[in-house]
N, C-alpha and C positions, 0 to 999 in steps of 0.2 A: 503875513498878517494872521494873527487868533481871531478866528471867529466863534463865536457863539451868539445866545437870546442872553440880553441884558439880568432875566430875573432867571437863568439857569446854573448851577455851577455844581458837575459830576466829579468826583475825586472818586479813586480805588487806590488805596495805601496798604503797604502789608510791610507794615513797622517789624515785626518780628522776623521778619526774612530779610529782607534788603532795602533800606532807607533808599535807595537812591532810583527805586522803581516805582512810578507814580503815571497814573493812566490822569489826563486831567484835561477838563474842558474849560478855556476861561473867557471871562465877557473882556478883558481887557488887560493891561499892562499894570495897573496899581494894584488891581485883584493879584495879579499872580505874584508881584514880591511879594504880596499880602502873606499869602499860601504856600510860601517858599521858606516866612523868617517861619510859619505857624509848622511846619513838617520839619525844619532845623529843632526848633524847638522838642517837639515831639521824639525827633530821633534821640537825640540828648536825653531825654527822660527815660529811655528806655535803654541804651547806655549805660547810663547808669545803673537801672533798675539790673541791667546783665555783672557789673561790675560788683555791687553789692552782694548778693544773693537775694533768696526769694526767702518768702513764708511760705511754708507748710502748714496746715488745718492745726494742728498742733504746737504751732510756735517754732517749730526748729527749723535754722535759718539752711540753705544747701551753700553748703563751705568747700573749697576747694584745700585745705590745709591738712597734712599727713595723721591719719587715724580719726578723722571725723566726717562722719555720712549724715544723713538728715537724722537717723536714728538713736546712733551712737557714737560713742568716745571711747578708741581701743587705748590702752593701756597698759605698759608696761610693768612688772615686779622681777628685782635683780637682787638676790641675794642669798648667803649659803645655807642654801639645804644641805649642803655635806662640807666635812672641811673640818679645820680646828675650831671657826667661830659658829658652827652649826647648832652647837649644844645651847648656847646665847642667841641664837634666832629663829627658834624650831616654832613657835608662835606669831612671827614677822607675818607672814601673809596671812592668818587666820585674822591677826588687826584690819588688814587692809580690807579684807572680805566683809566683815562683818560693819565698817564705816562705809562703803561702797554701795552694798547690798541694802542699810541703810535711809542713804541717800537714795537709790534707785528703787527703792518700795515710797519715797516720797515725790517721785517723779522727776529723778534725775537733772540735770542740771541743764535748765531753757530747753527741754520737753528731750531729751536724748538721752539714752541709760550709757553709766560706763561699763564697761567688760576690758577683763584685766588678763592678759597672758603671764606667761613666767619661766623667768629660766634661775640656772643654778651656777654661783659664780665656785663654787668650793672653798671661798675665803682668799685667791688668787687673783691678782691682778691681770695676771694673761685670760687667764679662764673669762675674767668681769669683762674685759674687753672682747672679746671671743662673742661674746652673752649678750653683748650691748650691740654688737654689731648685726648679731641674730634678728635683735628687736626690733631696730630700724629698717634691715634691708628687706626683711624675710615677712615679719607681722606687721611690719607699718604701721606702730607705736606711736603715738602724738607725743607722750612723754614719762618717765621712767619716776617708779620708787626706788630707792636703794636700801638697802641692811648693812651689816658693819662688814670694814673688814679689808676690801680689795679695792675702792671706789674709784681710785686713782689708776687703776689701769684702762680703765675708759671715759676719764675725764675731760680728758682734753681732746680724744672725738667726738661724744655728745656737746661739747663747747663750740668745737666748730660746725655741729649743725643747726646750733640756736635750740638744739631739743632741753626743755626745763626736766630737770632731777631734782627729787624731791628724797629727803631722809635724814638717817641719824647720823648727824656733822663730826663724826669723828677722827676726819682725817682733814689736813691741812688744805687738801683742793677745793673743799668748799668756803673756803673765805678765799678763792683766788678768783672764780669761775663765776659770772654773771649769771648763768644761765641756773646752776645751782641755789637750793633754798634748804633751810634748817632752820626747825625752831631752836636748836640747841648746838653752840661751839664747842666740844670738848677739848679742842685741837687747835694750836695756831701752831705757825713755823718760827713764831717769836715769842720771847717773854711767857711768864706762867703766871699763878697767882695763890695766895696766902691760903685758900681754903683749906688744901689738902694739909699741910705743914701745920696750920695753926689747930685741925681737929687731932692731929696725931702728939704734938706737943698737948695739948688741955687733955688726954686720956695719960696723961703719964709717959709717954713716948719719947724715948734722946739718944737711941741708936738704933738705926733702921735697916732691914735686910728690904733693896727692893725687888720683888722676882718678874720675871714676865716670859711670858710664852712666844718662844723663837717664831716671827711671822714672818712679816716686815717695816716696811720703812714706818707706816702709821703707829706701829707699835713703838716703836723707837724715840718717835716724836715726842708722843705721850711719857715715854719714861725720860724722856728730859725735863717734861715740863714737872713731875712730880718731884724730880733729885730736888729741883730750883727751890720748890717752896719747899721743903723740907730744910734744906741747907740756909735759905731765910729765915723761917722759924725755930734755927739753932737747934733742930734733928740731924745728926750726922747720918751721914749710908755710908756704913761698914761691910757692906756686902750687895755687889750687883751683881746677877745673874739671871742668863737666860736660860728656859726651861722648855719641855719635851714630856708629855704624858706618857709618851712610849720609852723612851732613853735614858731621861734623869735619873739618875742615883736619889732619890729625893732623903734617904736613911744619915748618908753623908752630906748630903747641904744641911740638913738639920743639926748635924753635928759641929759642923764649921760656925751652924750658927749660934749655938749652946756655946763654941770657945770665944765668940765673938760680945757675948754678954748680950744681943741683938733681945731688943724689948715689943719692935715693932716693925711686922708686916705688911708690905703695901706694893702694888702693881698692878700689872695690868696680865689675871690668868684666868684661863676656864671653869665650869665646873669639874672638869677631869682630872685636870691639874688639882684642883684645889682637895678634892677626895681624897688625894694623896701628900699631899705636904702640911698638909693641918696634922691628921694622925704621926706624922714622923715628926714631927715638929714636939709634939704631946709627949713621943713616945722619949725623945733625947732629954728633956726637961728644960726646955726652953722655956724661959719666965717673960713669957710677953704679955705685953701692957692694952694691945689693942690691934689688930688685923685687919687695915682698910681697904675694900674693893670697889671696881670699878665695873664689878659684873657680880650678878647671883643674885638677883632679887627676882626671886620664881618658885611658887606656893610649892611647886612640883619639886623641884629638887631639896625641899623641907622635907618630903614624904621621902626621897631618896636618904639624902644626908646629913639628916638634921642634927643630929646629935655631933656629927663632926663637924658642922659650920655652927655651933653653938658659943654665942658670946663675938662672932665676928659682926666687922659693921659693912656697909654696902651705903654708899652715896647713888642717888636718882635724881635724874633732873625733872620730874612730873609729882605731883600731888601722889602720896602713898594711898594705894587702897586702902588703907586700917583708918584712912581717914571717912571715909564711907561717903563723898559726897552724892550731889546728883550727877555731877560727869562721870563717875565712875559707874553708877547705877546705870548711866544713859548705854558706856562700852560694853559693860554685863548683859544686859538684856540683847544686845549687839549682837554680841558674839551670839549667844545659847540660841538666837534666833537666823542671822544670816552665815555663820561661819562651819564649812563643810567638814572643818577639822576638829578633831576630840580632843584640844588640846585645855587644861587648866589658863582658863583666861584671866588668873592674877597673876602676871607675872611682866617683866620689862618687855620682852620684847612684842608682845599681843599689843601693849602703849605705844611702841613704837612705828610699831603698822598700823595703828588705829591714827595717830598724830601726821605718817607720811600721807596717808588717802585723804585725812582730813584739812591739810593744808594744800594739796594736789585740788581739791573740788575748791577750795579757796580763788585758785587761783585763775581756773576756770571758772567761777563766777565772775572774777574780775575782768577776765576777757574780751566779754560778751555776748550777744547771738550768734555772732557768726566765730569763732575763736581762731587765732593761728598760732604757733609757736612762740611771735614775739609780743602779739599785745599779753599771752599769757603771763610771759617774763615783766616785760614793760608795768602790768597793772597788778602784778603779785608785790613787786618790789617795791609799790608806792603804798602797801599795807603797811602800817604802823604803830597795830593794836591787834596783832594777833596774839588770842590766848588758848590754844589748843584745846577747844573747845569748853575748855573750864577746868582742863589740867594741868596748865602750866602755873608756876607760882609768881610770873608777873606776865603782862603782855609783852610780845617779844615787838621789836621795830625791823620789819624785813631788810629796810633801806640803813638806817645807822647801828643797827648791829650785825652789819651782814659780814663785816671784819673783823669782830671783837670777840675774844675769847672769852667764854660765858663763868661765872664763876661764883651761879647762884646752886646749893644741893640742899637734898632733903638726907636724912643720914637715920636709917634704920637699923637698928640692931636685930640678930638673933637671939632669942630668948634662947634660957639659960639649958632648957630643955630639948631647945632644937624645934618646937613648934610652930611655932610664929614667929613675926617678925616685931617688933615695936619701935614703932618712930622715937624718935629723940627728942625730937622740939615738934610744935605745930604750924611752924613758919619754914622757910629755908632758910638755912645757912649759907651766908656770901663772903668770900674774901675780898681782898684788892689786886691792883694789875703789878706784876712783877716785871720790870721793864729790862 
């Protein structure tokens, strides 16, 4: 029998240690189911309250998800600091720094600053995977930017651990891999599209040498998709070749391309390359009509090469600086303020670090307070209006163009001088889908 005084009722609960210890005095038998569904109850709430996380004085929730503390969001950056595509991303992480830095001088994203480590893929797929595995096991990375180049060599283990990749889409794995995002497709493993063909035929263009710099597979991709729309737009390729900054003869491919009557150049090479096969080119008397690249839009390599990249054109998929908006005003002031490196911040690949961090904090906004790898993925992919902060020339749809090989560019020329660059239209130029 419970005894107790009708008007007494002593409880000691210590919810936070062990629901199932309970010191209790009761007047009776309806009292204590009373006090049994009210401590069920209670334990439950607190349960939960363990299952969820907590608040902290400053909002940040305490996450149990890989590279996130109540403080911060570690982060990773993957791309070649050295290699052949180095010369093309030597401003990749000063972008990322200075949207970062940015964001974290505005209070980071639901009260936690991000910090970014980094390694160095050399433009290799062994090395990228090497790099990727470093970041996961070793810094406990939540999730990865990448730069061009090698992506695919650690694609498909960041896929299997749900870790989101964030960067510039130039290789086929990013339209396969869920976990993967890009505001921009350069790359599918299918079908191409009329842009490149149709701007090479309207410049006078109807034999075409195309060149490219011996890498790999990504590179190869791409030089199929450009034969396609050329060979649509009734440009022949009279000349395909892979090239070498260190080995090519470039004196002799110039020559083969003077007997070839070749009017127009296009591929996919570096500035190194390009230093050298423009002057040989010059020097054989090749009578070409127009020279379209797919890299070299960088204020710095004008003070390098300018008179030899003079009269080439250069396709971008972001709003050209010469347009002077306030996005660009907004990266400038970015950079000169949060970016550790002395690098010339008009240039592609500074946008492109500025665009990876900047839809990377996207996506962690979408997550939540508490964020993990999947609701990252899960709530980045149901954006459907991202505009790269006001550099892209349309909103991209994370979810319906997460497949689609993009085929909107802006298309700048080098003045005739070598100094500057000058946009061509004030819109982008789009072609259609070559199936």
């Amino acid at each position: 029998m419970l005894e107790g005084s009708p008007s007494t009722l002593n409880v000691t609960i210590d919810l936070k240690q062990n629901c199932s210890t309970a010191a209790i005095a009761l007047p009776g038998r309806s009292s204590l189911l009373r006090l049994t569904a009210l401590i069920l109850i209670l334990c439950g709430l607190v349960g939960l309250a363990a299952c969820t996380g907590s608040e902290d004085s400053a909002g940040a929730a305490t996450c149990a998800a890989p590279g996130i503390t109540e403080t911060e969001i570690k982060a990773g950056i993957l791309f070649p600091d050295t290699g052949p595509f180095s010369h093309s991303m030597h401003a990749f992480r000063a972008g990322i720094e200075a949207r970062l830095g940015e964001a974290n001088s505005a209070g980071g994203v639901n009260g936690r600053k991000i910090v970014a480590v980094w390694r160095d893929d050399a433009s290799t797929p062994q090395l990228n995977l090497t790099a990727a595995r470093e970041l996961i096991q070793k810094e406990e990375v939540f999730g990865i930017m990448e730069g061009l180049g090698a992506v695919s060599g650690s694609a498909q283990y960041l896929a299997d651990l749900d870790v989101p990749v964030i960067g510039l889409g130039a290789e086929p794995a990013w339209v396969t891999h869920e976990n993967m995002f890009t505001w921009h497709n350069y790359t599918h493993s299918t079908g191409s599209s009329t842009v490149w063909g149709d701007f090479i035929r309207s410049a006078g263009g109807t034999r075409a040498a195309v060149v490219d710099v011996a890498l790999n597979e990504a590179v190869q991709e791409y030089h199929r998709q450009l034969v396609e729309s050329l060979r649509v737009a009734g440009v022949s390729v009279d000349i395909d070749s892979e090239v070498t900054a260190e080995t090519t003869g470039f004196g002799a491919l110039a020559r083969q391309m003077k007997e070839a009557n070749i009017d127009a150049i296009t591929g996919v090479v570096t500035p190194d390359v390009l230093a050298q096969i423009i002057p040989a080119v010059r020097a054989a008397g090749v009578n070409l009509r127009t020279v379209l690249l797919s890299l070299g839009y960088d204020r710095d390599l004008l003070t390098q090469f300018g008179p030899v990249l003079a009269g080439t054109t250069i396709y971008i998929s972001f709003l050209p600086f010469e347009l002077n908006t306030p996005a660009h005003q907004r990266l400038l002031t970015a950079m000169a303020h949060h970016s550790s490196q002395s690098e010339v911040p008009e240039q592609e690949s500074a946008v492109f670090g500025w665009l990876s961090a900047d839809l990377f904090l996207r996506g962690l906004q979408t997550a939540g307070a508490c964020p993990n790898r999947q609701s990252f993925i899960q709530g980045l992919r149901a954006v459907h209006d991202y505009d790269g902060a006001g550099l892209l020339p349309a909103p991209v749809d994370l979810a319906k163009d997460r497949d689609q090989l993009a085929d909107c560019y802006y298309f700048v020329r080098v003045s005739d001088d070598g100094r500057q660059f000058v946009p061509l239209q004030s819109a982008a130029r789009c072609g259609s889908p070559i199936n």
